[in-house]
C-alpha positions in Angstrom: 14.4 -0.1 3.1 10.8 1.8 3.7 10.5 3.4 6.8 7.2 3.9 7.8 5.4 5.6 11.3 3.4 3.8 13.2 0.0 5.6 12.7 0.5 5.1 8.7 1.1 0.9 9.3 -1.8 0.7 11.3 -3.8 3.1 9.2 -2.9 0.6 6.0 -3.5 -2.4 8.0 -6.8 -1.5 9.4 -7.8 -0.5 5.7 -6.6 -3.6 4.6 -9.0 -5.6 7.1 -11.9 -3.0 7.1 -12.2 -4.0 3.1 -11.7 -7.8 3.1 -13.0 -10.1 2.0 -12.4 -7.2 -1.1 -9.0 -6.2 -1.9 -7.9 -2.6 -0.1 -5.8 -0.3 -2.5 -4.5 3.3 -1.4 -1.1 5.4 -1.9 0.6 6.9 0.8 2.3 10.2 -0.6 5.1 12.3 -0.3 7.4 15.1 -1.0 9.6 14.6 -4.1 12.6 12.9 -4.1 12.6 12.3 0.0 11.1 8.7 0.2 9.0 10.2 3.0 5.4 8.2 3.5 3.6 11.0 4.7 0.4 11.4 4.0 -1.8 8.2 3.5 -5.0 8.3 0.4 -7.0 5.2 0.9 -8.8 4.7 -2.2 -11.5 3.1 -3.7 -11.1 -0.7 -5.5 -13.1 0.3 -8.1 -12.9 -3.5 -9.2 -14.5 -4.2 -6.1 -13.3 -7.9 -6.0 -11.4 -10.4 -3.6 -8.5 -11.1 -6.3 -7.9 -8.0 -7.8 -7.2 -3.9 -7.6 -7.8 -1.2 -9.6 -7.7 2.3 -8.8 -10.3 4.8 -10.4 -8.7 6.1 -13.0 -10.9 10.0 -12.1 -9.8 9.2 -8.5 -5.9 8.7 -9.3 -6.0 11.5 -12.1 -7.2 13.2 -8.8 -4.8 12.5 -6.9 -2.1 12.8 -9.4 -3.2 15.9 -9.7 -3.4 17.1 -5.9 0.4 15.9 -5.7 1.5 17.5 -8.5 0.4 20.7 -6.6 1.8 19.9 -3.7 5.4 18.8 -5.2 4.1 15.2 -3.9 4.8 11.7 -5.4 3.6 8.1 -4.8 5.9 7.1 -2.1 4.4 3.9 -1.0 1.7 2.3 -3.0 -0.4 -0.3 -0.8 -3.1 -3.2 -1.7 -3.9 -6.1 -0.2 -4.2 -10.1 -0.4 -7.1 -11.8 1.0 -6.5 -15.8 0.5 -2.7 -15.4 -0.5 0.6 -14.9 0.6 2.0 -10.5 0.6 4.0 -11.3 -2.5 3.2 -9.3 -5.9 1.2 -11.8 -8.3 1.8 -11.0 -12.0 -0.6 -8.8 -12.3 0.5 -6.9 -9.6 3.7 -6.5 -11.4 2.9 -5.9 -14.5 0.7 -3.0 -13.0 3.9 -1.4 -11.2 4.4 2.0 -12.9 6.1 3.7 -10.4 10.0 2.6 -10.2 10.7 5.0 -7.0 7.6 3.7 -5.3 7.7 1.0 -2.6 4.9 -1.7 -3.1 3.4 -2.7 0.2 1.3 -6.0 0.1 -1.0 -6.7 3.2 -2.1 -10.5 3.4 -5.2 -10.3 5.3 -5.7 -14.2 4.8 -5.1 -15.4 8.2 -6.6 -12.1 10.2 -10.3 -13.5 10.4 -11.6 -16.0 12.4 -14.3 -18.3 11.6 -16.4 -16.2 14.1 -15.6 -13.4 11.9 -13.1 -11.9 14.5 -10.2 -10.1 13.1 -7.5 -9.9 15.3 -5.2 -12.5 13.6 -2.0 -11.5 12.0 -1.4 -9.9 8.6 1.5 -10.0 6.7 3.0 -6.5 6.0 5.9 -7.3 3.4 7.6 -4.3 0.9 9.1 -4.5 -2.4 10.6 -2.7 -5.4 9.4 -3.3 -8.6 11.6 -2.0 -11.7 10.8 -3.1 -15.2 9.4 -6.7 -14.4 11.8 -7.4 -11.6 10.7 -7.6 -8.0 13.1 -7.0 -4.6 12.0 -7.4 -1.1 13.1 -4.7 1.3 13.0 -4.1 4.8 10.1 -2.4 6.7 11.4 -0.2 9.6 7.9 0.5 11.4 9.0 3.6 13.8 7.1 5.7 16.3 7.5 9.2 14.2 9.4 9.7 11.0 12.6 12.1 11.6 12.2 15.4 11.9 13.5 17.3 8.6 14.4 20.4 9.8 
């Protein structure tokens, strides 16, 4: 199951709309080994395209980087769908190299109005991907994530 705070599900969701009708991608990170979502990275699509994602591979090197020195790792990593269902394509899967991640797909398909308003729903849906196989988990959105101390 991910648990995620509220701030971080709207903060992916209003990502996720702000970028349509282009696809949103970003990684929310935390400390190793806690399956913590703490601190979100939107990032750029460097495909810049309605039906695909692709992180920039000097911007995720970045990133990778900035983790690394901060005992950090990819706890959620986020995209969305514009004209389809929150459900990994093949692509998506193929593409899934991190097997502790949680993949969180936002379909923003249904969010905009023909007057261009966006306050229709999105699906927020989370899965596990491990060598080709996909699982759908639970999302427990909560107000703060538990206190670790």
């Amino acid at each position: 199951m991910l648990t995620i705070d509220r701030a971080t599900y709207d903060a992916i969701v209003a990502h996720a709309k702000r970028d349509h009708p282009d696809e949103a991608c970003g990684v929310v990170a935390g400390p190793e080994g806690s399956d913590r979502p703490e601190r979100l990275v939107e990032m750029v699509n460097a495909a810049g395209s309605p039906t695909f994602y692709e992180f920039d591979s000097t911007d995720l090197f970045q990133l990778y980087k900035e983790m690394d020195a901060r005992d950090e790792e990819p706890v959620v990593v986020y995209h969305s769908h514009t004209a389809t269902e929150a459900y990994p394509s093949r692509t998506d899967v193929g593409l899934a190299s991190e097997p502790n991640a949680h993949y969180v797909l936002v379909s923003t398909r249904d969010c905009f109005t023909d007057d261009g308003n966006n306050d229709g729903p999105v699906e927020f849906r989370s899965y596990r991907i491990v060598d080709g196989e996909v699982t759908e988990e639970e999302v427990a959105v909560v107000d703060a994530l538990p206190s670790t101390t």
